[in-house]
Every structure is written in C-alpha cells, then in structure tokens.
C-alpha positions in Angstrom: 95.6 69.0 77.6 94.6 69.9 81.2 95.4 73.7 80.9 93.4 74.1 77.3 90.4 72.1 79.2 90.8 74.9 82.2 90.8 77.2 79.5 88.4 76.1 77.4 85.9 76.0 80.9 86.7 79.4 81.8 85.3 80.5 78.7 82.1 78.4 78.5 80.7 79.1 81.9 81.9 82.7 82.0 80.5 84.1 79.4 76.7 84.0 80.2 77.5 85.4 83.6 79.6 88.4 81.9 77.2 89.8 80.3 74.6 90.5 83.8 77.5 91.0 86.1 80.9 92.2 84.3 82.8 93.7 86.9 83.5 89.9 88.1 85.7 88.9 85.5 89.5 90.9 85.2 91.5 91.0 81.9 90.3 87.7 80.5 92.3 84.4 80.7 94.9 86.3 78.5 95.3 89.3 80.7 95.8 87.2 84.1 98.2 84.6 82.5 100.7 87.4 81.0 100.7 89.0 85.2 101.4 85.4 86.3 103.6 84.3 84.0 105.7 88.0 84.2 105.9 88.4 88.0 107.3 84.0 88.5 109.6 85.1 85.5 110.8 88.2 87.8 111.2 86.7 91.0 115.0 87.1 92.4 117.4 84.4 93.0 117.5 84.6 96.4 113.7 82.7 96.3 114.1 78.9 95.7 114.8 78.0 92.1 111.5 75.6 91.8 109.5 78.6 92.2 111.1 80.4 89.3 111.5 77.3 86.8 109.8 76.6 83.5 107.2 74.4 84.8 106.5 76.5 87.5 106.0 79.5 85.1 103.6 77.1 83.3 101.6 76.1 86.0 101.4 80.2 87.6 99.9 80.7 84.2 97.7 77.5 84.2 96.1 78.6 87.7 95.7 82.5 86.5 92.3 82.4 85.8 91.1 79.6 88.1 89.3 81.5 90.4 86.8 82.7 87.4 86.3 79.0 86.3 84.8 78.6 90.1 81.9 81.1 89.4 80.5 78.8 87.0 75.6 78.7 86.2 76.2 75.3 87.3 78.0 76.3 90.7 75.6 79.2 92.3 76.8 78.7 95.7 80.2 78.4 95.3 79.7 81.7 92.4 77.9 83.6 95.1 80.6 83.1 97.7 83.5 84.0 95.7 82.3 87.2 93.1 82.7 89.7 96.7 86.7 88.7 96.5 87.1 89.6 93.3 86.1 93.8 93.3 85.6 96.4 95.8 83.8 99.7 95.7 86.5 101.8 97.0 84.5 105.0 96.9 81.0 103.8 98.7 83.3 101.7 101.2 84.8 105.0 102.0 81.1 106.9 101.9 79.8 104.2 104.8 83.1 103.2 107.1 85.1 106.0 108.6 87.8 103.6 108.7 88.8 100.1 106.9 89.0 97.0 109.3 92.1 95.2 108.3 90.3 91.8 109.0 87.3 90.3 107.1 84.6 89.8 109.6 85.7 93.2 111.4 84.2 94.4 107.7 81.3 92.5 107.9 80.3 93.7 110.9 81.4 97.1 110.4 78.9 97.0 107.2 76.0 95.9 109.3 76.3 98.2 111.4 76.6 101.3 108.9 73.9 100.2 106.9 71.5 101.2 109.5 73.1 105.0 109.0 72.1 104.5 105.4 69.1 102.7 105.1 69.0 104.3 100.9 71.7 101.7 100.3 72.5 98.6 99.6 75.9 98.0 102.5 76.6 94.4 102.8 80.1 92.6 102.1 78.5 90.9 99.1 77.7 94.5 97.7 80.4 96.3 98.2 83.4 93.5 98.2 86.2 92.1 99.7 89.0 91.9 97.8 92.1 93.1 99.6 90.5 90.5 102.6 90.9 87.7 100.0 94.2 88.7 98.4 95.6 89.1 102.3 94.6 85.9 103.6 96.1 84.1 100.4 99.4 86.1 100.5 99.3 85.0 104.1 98.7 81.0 103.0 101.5 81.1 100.9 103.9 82.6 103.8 102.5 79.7 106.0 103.3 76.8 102.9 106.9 78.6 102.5 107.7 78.8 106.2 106.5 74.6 106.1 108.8 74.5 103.1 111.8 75.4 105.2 110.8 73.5 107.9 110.8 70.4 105.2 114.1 71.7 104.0 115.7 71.3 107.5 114.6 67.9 108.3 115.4 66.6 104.9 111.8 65.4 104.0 110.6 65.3 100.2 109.6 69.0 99.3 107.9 67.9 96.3 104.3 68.3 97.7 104.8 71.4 99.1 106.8 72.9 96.6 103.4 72.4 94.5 101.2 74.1 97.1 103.4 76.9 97.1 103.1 77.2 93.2 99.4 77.0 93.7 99.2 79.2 96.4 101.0 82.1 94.3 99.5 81.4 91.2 96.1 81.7 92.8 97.2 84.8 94.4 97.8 86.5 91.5 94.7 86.1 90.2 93.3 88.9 93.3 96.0 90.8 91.9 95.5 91.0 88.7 92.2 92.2 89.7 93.1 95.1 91.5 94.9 96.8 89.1 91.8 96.4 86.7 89.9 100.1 87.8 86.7 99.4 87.0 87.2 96.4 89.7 87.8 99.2 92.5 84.6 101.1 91.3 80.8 101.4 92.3 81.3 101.6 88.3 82.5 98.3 87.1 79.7 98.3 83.8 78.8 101.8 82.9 79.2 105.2 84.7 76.5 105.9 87.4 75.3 109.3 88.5 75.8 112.9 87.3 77.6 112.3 83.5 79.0 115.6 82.6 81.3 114.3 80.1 79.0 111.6 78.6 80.7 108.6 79.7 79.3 105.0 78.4 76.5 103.9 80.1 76.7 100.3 78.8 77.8 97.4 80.5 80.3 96.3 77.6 83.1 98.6 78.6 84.0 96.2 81.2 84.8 93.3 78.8 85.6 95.5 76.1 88.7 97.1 77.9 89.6 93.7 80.0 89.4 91.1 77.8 88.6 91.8 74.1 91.2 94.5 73.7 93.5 93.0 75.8 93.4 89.7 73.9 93.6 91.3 70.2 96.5 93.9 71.2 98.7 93.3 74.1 101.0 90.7 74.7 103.6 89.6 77.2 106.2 90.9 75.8 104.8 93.8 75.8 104.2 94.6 79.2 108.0 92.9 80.3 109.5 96.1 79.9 107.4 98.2 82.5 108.1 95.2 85.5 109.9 96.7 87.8 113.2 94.7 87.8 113.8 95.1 92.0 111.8 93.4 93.8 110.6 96.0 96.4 109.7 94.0 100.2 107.1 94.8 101.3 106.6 95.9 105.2 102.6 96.0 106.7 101.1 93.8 103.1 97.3 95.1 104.2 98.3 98.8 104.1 100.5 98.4 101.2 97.7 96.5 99.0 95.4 99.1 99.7 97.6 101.8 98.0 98.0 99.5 95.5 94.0 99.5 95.1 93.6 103.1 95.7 96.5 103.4 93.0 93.8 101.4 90.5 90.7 103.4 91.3 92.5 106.2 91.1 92.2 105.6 87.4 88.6 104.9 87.1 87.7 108.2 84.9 90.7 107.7 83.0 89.1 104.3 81.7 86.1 105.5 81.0 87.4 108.9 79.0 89.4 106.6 76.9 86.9 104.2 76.3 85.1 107.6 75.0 88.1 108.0 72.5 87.7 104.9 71.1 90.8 103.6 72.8 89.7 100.1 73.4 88.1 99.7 70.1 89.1 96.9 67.8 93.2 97.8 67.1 92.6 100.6 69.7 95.1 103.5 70.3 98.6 104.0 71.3 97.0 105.5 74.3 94.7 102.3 75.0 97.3 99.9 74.9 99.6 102.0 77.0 97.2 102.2 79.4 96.4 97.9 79.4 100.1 97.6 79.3 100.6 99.9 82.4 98.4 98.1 84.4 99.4 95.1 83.5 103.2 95.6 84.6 101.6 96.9 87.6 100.1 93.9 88.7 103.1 91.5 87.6 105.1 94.0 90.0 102.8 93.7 92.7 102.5 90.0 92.6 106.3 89.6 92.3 106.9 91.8 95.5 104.2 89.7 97.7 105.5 86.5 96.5 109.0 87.8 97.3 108.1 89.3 100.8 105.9 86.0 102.0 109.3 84.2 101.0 111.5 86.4 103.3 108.9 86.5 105.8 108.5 82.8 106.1 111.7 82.9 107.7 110.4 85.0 111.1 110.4 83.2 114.4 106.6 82.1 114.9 105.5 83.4 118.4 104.7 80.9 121.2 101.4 80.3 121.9 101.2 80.6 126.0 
C-alpha cells in the first residue's frame, strides 16, 4: 500500500514539472526500480545477508525513485535544493573549470569565481549541477551506517535499526546512479540539442521523457537488463575519480541518444537498437551501484583515524 502511494506521488507531482524542466527526472519510476532491484539482487555474499534478502530488494526498489517524489509544485524549496544533484553539464563544467574540485563547496566557489571569466553565461552550481557531489557524499553515509553496523555487531546491540538505514542509504544512492548513466543527464542538452545542428537533431524537449520513461516503461524489463550486470563485483579504489569515469562514460553517449531518437528508436515499440541501448545503460548503472554498495561495505571495515 505504502510503495503504490510512493508511486502513485511520484507520478502526480512529477509530471507538471517534466514538462518545463525534463532533464530532472531519469528513467521513470520503472527505470530506477529495475537498477535497484538488479544491483541488491547482485551483491556478493561476503556483504551481510539482510542487505541482499527479499525485503531488502523490495524496499531498494520502494526508495528508487524517492528523491523525484521530493521535487514536488507543492515543495519549491526543497525542489530547488535538490534538481542540481540530479544532472551535470559535463561539457560547460569542463568549458569554465580547468580542473573539478572533488568537494562540493570547493565547486561552488570555484563556479563563482569563473563566472566572472565568462560573464555570457549562466556559471552557478544550480546551473550547471552537482551530481557526482551528491552521489559521493551518500556513498560515503552509507560506509559511515556500515562501519556503525559493525560496531553494533561487536557489542551485540540490536542491528535492526541500522540495518534499515543502511537499506535506505543504498537504495537512495542508487537513485544518483541511475541518473548518471541516463546521457542526457551529463549534458548542457538534457531537452533538445542546442547549438550548431548539422545532423538535425530534435529540438523538442520530449526526447528526454521519451527515451527515459515512456520507452523504457513499454519495452524494457528487468529481466532484460539481468544479463548485461556484470556478475564480479569490481571494488572500487578513489569512488570520486572512479564515478566521474563512470559520468564521462554516460556523456560520452550523448549524440548517440539523440541520433537514435532521429531513427525513431525510442518510438512506441522502438528498435532493436533502442532497447539495446536502454538496456545497456541500465546494466550499467545496476553494475555501478552494486560495486559502490560493495566497496562502502569493505571499506567500513578501515581503521578510522584519531582525531589529535
């Protein structure tokens, strides 16, 4: 009852916004759930079995898309805080900042003070987006609950509590991921191409829901993108750096979005080609999510430094 009331939300306030400001909502409800539900369902043994059992599966999918179902009309200050976290324009960020902060204030700042090299454009946080920032600190929240976790373990105190904020933790998580493999998400394109248009790419804002949610809803399911996960989990050593290459992987694939939107890829049934392409990214994000879920779990066990 609870998770078709979430749902239900998430579709109600949503879809006014969508239509003004599409780039902030990734792969629909349907979309996120299949990367949440596929990356708990792929964890390894070695990660505590609460974390990997059916009602944890559940409740990853339940919390998916959560973080859209904040950015409700009736919300405005709670939706103005949160859309930066869910996009960034890779290719403008790397037009104004020689180099990318690894903290988020260090961006803000460095944004401030570039945008008085380039008083043409628009170069604040809210603009341009801070979505690794988000998905870093939250990876980094649910190291903290796991190394509390074993802590609780230890001692022999009831781990039901925080066994619950760790499910949270990673099911919000993956909503930030899930985002990031979305391209039009890493893109100072998210709802049309801008610019020169050689190839006479759409100009319309309904690609973004088009590819995200509508085709991904009628044509891809989750066992269709099971398959493509990879089946090692892959630790992961600096997780800033890494989920940058992961992001750069996305926009990387911007073009390639919009040329097969231009086929008729993400039409209706679609193509082979369009759901290959949703099913790809897909498994990419379930992978991703997995391997940070799996490296804040062996992480959690590091010595924590002394404060002096």
């Amino acid at each position: 009852m609870i998770r078709r009331h979430l749902l239900h939300c998430c579709l109600l306030f949503t879809v006014p916004v969508f239509v003004g400001v599409q780039r902030m909502f990734a792969w629909g409800v349907d979309g996120h759930q299949i990367i949440n539900q596929l990356a708990c369902s792929a964890l390894p043994g070695d990660v505590p079995a609460f974390l990997r059992n059916p009602q944890s599966i559940n409740a990853m999918s339940y919390y998916a898309p959560m973080p859209d179902h904040w950015r409700g009309l009736l919300e405005p200050e709670l939706a103005a805080t949160t859309a930066p976290e869910h996009f960034m324009q890779i290719e403008t960020v790397d037009a104004v900042l020689p180099t990318l902060p690894r903290k988020r204030y260090d961006y803000v700042r460095a944004l401030a003070l570039a945008q008085t090299s380039h008083p043409d454009m628009v170069v604040t946080a809210e603009k341009l987006g801070m979505q690794p920032y988000q998905a870093d600190e939250v990876w980094e929240r649910l190291k903290v609950a796991m190394r509390d976790y074993r802590e609780m373990v230890v001692t022999k105190e009831d781990t039901t509590p925080i066994e619950e904020e760790i499910v949270f933790l990673a099911g919000w998580l993956g909503h930030y991921v899930g985002d990031g493999a979305m391209p039009l998400h890493t893109s100072n394109k998210p709802n049309g191409w801008l610019g020169p248009n050689p190839n006479g790419y759409t100009t319309e804002h309904k690609i973004h829901g088009l590819f995200e949610s509508e085709f991904v809803h009628k044509n891809v399911k989750a066992a269709d993108v099971s398959p493509l996960v990879e089946k090692q989990p892959a630790p992961i050593g600096d997780v800033f750096d890494q989920y940058m290459v992961y992001l750069r992987q996305s926009h990387a694939l911007v073009e390639t979005t919009y040329r097969l939107e231009k086929e008729g890829a993400f039409g209706d049934s679609g193509t082979a080609d369009g759901k290959r392409f949703a099913v790809q990214q897909l498994a990419a994000a379930a992978t991703e999510l997995r391997d940070l879920i799996y490296t804040a779990w062996i992480q959690s066990a590091d010595p924590v430094p002394q404060h002096h």
